[in-house]
Structure formats: C-alpha cells, structure tokens
C-alpha positions as a Python dict, from the first residue, in 0.01 Angstrom:
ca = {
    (1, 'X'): (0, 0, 0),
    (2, 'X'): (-311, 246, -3),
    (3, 'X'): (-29, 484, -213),
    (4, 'X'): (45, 215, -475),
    (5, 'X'): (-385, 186, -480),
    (6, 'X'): (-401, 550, -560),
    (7, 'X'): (-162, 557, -845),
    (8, 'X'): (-374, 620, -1157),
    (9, 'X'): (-106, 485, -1395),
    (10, 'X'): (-128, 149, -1231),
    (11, 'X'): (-499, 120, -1110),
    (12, 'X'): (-837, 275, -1259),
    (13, 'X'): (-1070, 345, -1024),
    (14, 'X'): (-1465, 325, -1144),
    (15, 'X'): (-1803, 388, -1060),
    (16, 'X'): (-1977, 62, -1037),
    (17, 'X'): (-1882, -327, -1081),
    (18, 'X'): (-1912, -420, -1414),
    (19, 'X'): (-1871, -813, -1363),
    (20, 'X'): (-2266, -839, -1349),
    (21, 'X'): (-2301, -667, -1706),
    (22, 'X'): (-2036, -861, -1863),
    (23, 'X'): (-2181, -1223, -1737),
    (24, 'X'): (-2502, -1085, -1916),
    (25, 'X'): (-2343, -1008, -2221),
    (26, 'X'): (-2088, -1358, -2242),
    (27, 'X'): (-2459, -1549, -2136),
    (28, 'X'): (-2621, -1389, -2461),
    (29, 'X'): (-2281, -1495, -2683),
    (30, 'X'): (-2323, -1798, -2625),
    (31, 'X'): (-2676, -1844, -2602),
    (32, 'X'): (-2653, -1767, -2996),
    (33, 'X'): (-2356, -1960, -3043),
    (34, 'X'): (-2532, -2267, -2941),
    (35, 'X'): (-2855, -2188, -3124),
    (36, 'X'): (-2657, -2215, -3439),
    (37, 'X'): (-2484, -2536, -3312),
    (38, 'X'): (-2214, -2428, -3096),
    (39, 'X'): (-2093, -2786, -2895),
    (40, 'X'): (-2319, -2822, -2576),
    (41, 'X'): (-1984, -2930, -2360),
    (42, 'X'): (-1796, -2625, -2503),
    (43, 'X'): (-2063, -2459, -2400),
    (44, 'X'): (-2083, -2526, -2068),
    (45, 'X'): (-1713, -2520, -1995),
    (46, 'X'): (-1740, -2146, -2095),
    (47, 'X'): (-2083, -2077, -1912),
    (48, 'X'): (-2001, -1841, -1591),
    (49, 'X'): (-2272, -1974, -1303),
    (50, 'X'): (-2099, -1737, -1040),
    (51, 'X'): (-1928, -1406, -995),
    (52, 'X'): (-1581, -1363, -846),
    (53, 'X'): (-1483, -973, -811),
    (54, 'X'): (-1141, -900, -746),
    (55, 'X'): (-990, -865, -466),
    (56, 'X'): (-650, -686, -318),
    (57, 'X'): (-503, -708, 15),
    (58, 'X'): (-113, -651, 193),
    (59, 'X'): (132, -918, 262),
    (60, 'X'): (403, -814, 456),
    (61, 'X'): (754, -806, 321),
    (62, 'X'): (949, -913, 646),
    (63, 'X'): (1259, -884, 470),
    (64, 'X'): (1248, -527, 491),
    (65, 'X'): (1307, -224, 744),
    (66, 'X'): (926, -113, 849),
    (67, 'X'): (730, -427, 648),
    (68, 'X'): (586, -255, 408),
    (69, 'X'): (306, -432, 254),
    (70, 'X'): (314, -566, -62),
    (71, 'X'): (-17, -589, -267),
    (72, 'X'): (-212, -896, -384),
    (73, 'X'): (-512, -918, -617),
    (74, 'X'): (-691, -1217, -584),
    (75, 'X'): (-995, -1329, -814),
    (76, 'X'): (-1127, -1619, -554),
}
C-alpha cells in the first residue's frame, strides 16, 4: 500500500491542506451570488459549514496469497 502512495503518477503529494483556502474562496462566490439575488435555499444547500479532508487507509484482500492491502480514500 505505502508503494501505491508513493507513485507520483497516481498521487500528488503537497505542502499544506488546501481545503481551508478553498471553503474561503466558494464562501466569497456565493456571498456575491446572493447579493445579486442568488436563491437563499440554493444557497444554503451549497454553503460548506464543515471541512472533511480525505482520508486513505488498507483493506485487506483475503482472497489473495500474503493480503495485500488494498487502498481506500474516504472523504467522511
């Protein structure tokens, strides 16, 4: 599993979260979008209150000689 990670044509790896940064920036959209008279339900369907990073862990494949572990990314 920790191979698979490391493999830079599958996975980026990066310097700091950016979830934070985007939340401000999506807040700000649609701050404007309901000044000019964007629907108040739409825009609280669309309005992120929380942050969920990504996650990735191993499940094992039993069927197999050794188990390897076969990855999961999970955004709860």
């Amino acid at each position: 599993m920790e191979r698979s990670l490391l493999d830079n044509n599958t996975y980026v790896t990066i310097d700091k979260e950016p979830t934070k940064k985007f939340i401000g920036k999506l807040q700000s959209l649609l701050v404007r979008w309901k000044n000019i008279g964007f629907d108040e339900l739409t825009y609280k369907r669309l309005l992120i209150t929380e942050e969920n990073i990504s996650r990735s862990y191993g499940f094992p494949k039993i069927h197999e000689i050794d188990c390897p572990l076969r990855i999961i990314v999970s955004i709860n």
